[in-house]
ROSE-4610 file (N, C-alpha, C; in Angstrom, 1 decimal, always signed):
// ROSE-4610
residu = [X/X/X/X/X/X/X/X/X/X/X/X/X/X/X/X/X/X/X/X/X/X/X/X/X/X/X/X/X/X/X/X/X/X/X/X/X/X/X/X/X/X/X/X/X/X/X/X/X/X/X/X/X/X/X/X/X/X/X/X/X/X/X/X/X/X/X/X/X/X/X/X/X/X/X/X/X/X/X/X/X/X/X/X/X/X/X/X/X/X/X/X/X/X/X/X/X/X/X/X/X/X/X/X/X/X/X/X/X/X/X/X/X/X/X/X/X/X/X/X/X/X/X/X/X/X/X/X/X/X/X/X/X/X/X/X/X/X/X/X/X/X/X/X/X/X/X/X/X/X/X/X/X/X/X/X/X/X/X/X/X/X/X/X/X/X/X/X/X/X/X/X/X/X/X/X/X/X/X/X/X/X/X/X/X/X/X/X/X/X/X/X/X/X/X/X/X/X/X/X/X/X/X/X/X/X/X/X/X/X/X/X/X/X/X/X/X/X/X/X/X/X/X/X/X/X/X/X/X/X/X/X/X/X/X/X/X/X/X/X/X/X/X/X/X/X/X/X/X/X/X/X/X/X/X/X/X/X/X/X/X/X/X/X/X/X/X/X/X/X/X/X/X/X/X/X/X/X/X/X/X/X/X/X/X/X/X/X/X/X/X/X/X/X/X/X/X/X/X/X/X/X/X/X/X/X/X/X/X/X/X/X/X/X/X/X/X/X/X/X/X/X/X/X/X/X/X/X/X/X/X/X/X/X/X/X/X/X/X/X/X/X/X/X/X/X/X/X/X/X/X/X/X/X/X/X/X/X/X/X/X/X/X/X/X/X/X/X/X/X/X/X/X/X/X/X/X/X/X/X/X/X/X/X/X/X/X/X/X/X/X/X/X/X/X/X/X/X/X/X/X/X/X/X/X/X/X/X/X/X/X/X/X/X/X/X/X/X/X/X/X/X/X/X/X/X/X/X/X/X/X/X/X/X/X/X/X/X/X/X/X/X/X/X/X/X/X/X/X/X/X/X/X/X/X/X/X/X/X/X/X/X/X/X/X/X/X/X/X/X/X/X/X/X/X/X/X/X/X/X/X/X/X/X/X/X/X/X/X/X/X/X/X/X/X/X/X/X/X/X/X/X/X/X/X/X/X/X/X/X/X/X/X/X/X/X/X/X/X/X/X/X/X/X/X/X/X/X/X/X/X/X/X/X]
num = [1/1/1/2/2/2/3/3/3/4/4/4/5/5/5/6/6/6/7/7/7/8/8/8/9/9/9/10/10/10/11/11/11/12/12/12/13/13/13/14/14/14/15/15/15/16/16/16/17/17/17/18/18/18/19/19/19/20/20/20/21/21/21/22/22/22/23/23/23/24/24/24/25/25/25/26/26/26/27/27/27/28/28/28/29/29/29/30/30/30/31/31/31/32/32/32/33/33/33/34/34/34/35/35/35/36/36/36/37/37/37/38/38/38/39/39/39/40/40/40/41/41/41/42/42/42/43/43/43/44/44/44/45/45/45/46/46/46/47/47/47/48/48/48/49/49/49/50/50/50/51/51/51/52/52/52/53/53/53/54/54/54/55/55/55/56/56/56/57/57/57/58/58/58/59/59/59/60/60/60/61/61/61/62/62/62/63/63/63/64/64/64/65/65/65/66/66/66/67/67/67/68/68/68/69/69/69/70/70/70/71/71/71/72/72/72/73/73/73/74/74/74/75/75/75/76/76/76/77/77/77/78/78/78/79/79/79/80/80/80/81/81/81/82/82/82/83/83/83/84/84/84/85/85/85/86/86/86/87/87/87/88/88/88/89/89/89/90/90/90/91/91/91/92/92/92/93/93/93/94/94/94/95/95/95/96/96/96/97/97/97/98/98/98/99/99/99/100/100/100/101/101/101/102/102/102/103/103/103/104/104/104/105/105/105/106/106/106/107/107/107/108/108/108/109/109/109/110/110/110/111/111/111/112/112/112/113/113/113/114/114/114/115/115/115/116/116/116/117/117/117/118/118/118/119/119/119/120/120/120/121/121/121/122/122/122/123/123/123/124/124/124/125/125/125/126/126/126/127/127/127/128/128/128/129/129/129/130/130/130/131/131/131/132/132/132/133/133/133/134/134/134/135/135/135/136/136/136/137/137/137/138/138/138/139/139/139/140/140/140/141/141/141/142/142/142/143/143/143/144/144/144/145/145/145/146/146/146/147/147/147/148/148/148/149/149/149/150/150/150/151/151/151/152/152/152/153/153/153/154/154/154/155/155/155/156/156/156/157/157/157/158/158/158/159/159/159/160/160/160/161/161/161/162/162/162/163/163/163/164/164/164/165/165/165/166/166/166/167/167/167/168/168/168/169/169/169/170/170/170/171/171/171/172/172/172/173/173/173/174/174/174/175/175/175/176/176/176/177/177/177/178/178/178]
x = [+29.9/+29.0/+27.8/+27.4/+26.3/+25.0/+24.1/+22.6/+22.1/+21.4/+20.3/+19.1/+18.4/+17.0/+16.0/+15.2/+14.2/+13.2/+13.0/+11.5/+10.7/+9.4/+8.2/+7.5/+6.6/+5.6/+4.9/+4.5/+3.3/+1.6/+1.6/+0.6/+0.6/+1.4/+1.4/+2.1/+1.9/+2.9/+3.9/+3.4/+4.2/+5.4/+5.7/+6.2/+7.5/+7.5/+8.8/+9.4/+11.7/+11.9/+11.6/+11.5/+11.5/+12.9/+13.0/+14.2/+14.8/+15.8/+15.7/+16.2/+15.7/+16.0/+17.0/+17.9/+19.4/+19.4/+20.4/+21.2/+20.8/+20.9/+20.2/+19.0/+18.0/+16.5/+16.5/+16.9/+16.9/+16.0/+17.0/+16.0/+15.2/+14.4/+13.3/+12.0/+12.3/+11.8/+11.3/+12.4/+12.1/+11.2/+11.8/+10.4/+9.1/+8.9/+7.3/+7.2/+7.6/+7.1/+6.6/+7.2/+7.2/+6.5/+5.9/+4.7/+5.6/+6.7/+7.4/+7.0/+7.0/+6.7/+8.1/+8.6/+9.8/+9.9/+9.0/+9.1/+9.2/+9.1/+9.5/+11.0/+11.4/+12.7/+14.3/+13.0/+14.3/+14.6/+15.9/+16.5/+15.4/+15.2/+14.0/+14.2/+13.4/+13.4/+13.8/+15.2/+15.2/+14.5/+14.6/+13.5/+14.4/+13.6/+13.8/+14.6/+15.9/+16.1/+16.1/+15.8/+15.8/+15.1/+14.0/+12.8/+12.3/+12.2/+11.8/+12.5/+13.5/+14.3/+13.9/+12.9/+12.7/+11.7/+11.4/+10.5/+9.0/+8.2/+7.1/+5.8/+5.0/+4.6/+2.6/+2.7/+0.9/+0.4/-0.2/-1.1/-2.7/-3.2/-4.3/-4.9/-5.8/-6.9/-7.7/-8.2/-9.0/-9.7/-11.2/-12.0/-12.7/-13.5/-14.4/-15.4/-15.3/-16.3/-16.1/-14.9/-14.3/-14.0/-13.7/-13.6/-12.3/-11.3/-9.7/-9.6/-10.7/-10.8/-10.2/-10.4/-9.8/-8.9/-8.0/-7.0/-6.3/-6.5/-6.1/-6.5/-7.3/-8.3/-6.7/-7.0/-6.0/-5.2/-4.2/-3.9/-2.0/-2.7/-1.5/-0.4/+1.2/+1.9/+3.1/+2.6/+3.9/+5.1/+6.2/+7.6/+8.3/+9.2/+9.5/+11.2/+11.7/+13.7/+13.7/+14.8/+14.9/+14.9/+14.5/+14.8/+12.8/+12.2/+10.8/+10.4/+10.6/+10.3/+9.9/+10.9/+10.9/+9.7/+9.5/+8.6/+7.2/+6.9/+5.1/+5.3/+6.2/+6.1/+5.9/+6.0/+6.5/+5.1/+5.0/+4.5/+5.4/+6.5/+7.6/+8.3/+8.9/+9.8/+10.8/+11.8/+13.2/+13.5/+14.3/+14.9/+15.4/+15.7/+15.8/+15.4/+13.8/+12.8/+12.3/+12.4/+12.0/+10.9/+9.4/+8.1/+7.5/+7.4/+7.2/+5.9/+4.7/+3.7/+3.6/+3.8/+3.7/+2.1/+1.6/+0.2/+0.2/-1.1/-0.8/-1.5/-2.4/-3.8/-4.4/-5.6/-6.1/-7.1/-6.5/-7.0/-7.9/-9.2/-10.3/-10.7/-10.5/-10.8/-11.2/-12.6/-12.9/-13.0/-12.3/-12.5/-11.2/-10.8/-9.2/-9.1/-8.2/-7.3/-6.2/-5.7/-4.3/-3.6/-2.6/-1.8/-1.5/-2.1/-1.9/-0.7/-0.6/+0.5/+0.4/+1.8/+2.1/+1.3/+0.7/-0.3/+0.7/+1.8/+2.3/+3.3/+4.1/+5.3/+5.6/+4.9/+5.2/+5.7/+6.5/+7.4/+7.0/+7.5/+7.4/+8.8/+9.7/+10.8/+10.8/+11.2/+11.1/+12.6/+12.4/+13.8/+12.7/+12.8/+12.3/+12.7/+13.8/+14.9/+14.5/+14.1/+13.8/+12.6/+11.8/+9.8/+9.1/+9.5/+8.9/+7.3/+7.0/+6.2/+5.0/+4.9/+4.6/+4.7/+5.1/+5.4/+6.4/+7.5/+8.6/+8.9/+7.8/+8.0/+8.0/+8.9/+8.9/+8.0/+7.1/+6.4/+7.0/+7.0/+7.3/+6.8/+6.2/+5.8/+5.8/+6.2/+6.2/+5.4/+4.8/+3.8/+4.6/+3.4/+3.6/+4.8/+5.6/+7.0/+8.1/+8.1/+8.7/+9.2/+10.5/+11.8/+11.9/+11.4/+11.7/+9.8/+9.2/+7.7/+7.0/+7.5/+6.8/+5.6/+5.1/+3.7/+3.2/+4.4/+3.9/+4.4/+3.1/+3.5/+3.3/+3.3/+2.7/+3.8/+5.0/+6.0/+5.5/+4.4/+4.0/+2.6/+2.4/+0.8/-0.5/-0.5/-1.7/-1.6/-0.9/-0.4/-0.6/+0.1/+0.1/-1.3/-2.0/-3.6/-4.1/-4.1/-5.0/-4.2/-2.6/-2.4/-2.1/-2.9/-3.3/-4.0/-4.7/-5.7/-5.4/-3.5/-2.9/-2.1/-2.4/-1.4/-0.4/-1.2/-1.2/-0.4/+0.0/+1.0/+1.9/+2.2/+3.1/+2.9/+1.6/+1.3/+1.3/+1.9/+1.4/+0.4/-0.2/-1.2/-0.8/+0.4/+0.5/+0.9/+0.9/+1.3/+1.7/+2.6/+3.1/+2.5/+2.5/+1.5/+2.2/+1.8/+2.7/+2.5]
y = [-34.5/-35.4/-35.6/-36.8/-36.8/-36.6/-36.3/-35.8/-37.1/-37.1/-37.9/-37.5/-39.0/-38.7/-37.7/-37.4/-36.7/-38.4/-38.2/-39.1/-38.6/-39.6/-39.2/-38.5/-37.6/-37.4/-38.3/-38.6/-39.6/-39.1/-38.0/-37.6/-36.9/-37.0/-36.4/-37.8/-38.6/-39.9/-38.8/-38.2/-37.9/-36.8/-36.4/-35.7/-34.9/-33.6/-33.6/-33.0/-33.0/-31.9/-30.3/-29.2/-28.1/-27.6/-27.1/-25.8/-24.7/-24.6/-23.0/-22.0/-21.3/-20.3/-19.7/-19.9/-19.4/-17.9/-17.5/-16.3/-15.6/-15.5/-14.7/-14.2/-15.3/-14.6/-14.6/-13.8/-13.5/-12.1/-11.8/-9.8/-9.7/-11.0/-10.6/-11.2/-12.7/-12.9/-12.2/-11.2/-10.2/-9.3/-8.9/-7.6/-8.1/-9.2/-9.8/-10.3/-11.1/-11.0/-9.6/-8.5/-7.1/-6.7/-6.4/-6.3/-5.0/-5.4/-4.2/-4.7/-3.5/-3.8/-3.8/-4.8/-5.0/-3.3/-2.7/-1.4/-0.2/-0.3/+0.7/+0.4/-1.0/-1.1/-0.3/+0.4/+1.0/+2.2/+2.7/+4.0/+5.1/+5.9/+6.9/+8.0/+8.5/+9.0/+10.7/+11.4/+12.8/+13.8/+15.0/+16.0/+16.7/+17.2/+17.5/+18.8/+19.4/+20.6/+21.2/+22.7/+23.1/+22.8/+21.7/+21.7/+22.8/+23.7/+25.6/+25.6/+25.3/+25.6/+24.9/+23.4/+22.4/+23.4/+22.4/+22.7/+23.0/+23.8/+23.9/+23.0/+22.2/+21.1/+21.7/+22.0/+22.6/+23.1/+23.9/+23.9/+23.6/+23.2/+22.9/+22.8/+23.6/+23.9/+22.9/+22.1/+21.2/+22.3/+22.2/+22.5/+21.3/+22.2/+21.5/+20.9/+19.5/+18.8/+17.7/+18.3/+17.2/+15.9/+14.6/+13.4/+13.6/+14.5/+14.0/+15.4/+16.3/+17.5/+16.9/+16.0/+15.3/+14.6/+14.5/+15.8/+16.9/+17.0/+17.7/+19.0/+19.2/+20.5/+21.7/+22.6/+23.4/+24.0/+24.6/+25.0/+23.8/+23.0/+22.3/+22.6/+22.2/+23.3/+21.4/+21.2/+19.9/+20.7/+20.1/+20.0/+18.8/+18.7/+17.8/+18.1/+17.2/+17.3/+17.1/+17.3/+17.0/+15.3/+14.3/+13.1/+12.9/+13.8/+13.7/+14.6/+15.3/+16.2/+15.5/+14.9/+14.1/+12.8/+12.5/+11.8/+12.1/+13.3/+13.8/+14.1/+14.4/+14.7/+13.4/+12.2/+10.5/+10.1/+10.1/+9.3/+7.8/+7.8/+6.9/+7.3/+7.1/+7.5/+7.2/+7.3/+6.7/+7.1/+5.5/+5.7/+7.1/+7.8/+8.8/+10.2/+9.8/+10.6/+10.9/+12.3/+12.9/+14.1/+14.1/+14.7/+15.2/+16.5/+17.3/+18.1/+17.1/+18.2/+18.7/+19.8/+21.4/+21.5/+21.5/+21.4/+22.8/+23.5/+25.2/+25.1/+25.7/+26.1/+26.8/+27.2/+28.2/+29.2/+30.6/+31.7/+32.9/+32.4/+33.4/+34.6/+35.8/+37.2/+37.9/+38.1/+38.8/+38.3/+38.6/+37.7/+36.8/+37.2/+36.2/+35.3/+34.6/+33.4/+33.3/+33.1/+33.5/+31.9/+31.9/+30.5/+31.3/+30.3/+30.2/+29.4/+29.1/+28.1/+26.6/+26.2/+24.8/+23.7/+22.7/+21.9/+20.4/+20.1/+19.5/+19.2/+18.7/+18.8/+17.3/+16.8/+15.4/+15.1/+13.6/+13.4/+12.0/+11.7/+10.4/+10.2/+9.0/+8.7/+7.4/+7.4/+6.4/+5.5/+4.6/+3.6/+2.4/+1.4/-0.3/-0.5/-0.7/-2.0/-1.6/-0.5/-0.3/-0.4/-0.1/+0.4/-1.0/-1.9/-2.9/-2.6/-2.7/-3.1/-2.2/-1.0/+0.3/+0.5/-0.1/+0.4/+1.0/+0.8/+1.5/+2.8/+3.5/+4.5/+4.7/+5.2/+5.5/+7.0/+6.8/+7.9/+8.3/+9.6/+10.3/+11.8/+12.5/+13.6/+14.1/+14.9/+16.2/+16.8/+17.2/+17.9/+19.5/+20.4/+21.8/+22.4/+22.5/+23.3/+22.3/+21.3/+20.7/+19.8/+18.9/+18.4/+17.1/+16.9/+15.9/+15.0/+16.3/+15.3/+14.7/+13.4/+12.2/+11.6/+11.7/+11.6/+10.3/+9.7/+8.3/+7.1/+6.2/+5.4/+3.7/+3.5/+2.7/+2.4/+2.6/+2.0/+3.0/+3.7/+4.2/+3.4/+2.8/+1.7/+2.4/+3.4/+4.0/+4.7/+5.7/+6.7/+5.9/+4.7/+4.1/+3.5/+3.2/+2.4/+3.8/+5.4/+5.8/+6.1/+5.9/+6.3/+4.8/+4.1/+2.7/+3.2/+4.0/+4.5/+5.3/+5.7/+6.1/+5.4/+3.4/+3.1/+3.0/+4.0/+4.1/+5.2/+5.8/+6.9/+6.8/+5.6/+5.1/+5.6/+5.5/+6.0/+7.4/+8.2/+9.6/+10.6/+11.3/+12.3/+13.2/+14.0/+14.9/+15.2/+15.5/+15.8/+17.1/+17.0/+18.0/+19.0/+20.0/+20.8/+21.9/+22.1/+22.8/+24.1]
z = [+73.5/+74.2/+73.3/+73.1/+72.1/+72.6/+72.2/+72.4/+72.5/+74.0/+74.6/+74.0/+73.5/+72.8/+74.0/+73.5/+74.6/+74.6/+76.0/+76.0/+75.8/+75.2/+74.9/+76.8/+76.3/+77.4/+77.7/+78.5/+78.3/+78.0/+78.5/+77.8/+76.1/+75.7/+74.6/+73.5/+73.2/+72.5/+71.0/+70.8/+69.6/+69.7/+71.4/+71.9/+70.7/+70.7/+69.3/+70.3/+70.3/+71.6/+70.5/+71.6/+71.1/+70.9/+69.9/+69.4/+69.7/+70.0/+70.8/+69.4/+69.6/+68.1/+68.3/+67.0/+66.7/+67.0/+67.3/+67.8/+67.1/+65.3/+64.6/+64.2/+64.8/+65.1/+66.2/+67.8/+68.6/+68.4/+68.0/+67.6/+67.3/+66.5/+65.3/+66.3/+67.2/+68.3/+69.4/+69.6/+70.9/+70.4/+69.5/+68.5/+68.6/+67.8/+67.7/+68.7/+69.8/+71.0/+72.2/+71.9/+72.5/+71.8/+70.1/+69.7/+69.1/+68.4/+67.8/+66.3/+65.3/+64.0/+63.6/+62.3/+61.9/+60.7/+60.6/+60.3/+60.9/+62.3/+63.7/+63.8/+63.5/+64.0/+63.2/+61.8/+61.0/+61.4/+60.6/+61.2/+60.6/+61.7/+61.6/+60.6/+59.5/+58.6/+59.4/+58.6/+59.1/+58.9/+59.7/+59.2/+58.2/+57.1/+56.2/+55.9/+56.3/+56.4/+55.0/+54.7/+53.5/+52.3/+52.8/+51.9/+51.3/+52.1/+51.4/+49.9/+50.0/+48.4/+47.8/+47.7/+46.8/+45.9/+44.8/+43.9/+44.5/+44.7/+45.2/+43.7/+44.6/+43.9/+43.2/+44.2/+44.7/+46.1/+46.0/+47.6/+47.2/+48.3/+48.0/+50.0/+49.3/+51.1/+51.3/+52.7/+52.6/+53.4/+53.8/+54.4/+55.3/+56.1/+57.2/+56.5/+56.6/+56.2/+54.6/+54.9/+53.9/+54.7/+54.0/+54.3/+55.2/+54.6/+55.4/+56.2/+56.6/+57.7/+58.6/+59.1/+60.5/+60.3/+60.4/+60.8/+60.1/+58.8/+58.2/+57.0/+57.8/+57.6/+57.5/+56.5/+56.5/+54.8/+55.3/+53.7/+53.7/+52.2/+52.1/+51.1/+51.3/+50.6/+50.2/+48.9/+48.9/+48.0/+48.6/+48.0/+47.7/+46.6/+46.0/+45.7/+46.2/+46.0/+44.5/+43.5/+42.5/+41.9/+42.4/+41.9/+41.7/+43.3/+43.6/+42.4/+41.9/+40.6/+39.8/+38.9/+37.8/+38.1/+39.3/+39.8/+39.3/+39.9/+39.7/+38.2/+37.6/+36.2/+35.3/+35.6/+35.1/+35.7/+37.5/+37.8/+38.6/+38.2/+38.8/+39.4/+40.5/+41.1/+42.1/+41.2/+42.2/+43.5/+43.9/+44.9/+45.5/+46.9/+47.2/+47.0/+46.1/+46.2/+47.4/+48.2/+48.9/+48.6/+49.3/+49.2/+50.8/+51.0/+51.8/+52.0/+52.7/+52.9/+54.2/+54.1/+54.7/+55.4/+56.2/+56.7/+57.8/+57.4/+57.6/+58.3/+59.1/+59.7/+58.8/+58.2/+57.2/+58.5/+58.3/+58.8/+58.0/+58.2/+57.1/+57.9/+57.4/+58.0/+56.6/+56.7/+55.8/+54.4/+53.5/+52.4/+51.9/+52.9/+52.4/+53.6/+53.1/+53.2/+53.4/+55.2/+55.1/+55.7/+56.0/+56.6/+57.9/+58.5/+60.3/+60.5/+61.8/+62.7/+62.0/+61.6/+61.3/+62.6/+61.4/+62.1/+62.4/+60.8/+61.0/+59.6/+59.6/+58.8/+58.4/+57.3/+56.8/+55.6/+55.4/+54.9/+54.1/+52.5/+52.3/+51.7/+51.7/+51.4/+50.6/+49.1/+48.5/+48.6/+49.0/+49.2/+49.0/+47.9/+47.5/+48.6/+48.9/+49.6/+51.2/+51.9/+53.0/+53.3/+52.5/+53.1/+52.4/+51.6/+50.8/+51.2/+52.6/+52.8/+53.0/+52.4/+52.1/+50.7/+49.7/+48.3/+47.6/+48.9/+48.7/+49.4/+50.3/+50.8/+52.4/+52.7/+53.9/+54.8/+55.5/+56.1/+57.4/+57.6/+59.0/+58.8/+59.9/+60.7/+61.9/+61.7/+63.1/+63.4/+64.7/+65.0/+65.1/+64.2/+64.6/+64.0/+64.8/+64.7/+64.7/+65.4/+66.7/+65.3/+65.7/+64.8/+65.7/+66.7/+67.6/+68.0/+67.9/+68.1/+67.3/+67.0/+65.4/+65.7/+64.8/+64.8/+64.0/+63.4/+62.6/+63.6/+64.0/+65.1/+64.6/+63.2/+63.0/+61.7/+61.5/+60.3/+59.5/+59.2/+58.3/+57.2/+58.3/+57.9/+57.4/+58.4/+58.2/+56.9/+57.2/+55.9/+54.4/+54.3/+53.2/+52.6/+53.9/+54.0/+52.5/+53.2/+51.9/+51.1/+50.8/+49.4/+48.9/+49.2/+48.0/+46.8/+47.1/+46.2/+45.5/+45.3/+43.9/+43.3/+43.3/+42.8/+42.0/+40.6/+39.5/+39.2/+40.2/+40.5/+41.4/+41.4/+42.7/+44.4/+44.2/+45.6/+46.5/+45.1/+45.2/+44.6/+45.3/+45.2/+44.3/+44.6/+44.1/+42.2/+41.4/+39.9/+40.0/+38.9/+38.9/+37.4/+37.5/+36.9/+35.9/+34.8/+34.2/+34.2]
């Protein structure tokens, strides 16, 4: 049956009809209408089992009264898979580059320095083709102990917001040290 023009409104003379959006942006529609980020909607980065065996990268303590105390005051422990290795050593870093910081509590008694209770257990994942919109990396954390309680609520927006400020190392902090 052929398509009946639309009449003009009369309040409106240039009346156009509206379009209903194709089947294929249905999902992308409902997301940005529900206020979903097209970066929430990917498959959720896993926890990291057996990170302990990776390459241990650095630790490094923040203290009270540092700029990034809040929230992450404490003693930090990064690990690096073997692709993330060659990374801090270059500065570039391939696809299925995996980086693990370990976040301690720091416990001072006396003159030492010891590691308290896990504060939180975070992750960055280099995939181009997935994170574009991050620099290629994918962020996720866990609070504490816990494998199930994630703590990145934002695609990984925030996270990336301060490591802009290594872009010259692809967005990581860490180096690797001989």
């Amino acid at each position: 049956m052929p398509r009946q023009p639309h009449a003009q409104s009369p309040s409106t003379p240039f009346h156009r009809p509206q379009r209903r959006p194709t089947p294929q942006v249905w999902p992308l529609a409902a997301a940005l209408v529900l206020g979903a980020s097209p970066l929430a909607a990917q498959d959720p980065i896993d926890y990291p089992e057996g990170y302990r065996g990776w390459a241990h990268v650095k630790t490094l303590t923040l203290h009270a009264g540092h700029v990034l105390a809040d929230p992450f005051e404490g003693i930090h422990h990064v690990y690096a898979n073997p692709p993330a290795v060659t990374g801090t050593q270059g500065g570039e870093f391939a696809d299925g580059s995996v980086l693990v910081f370990d976040l301690l509590a720091a416990v001072s008694e006396g003159e030492a320095t010891a590691e308290g209770k896990r504060k939180l257990l975070a992750v960055m994942v280099k995939h181009r083709g997935r994170y574009p919109a991050t620099g290629g990396w994918g962020f996720e954390a866990w609070a504490g102990d816990s494998r199930s309680e994630r703590l990145v609520t934002d695609g990984g927006a925030s996270c990336f917001d301060c490591h802009t400020s290594q872009a010259q190392s692809d967005y990581v902090f860490s180096r690797w040290r001989d």
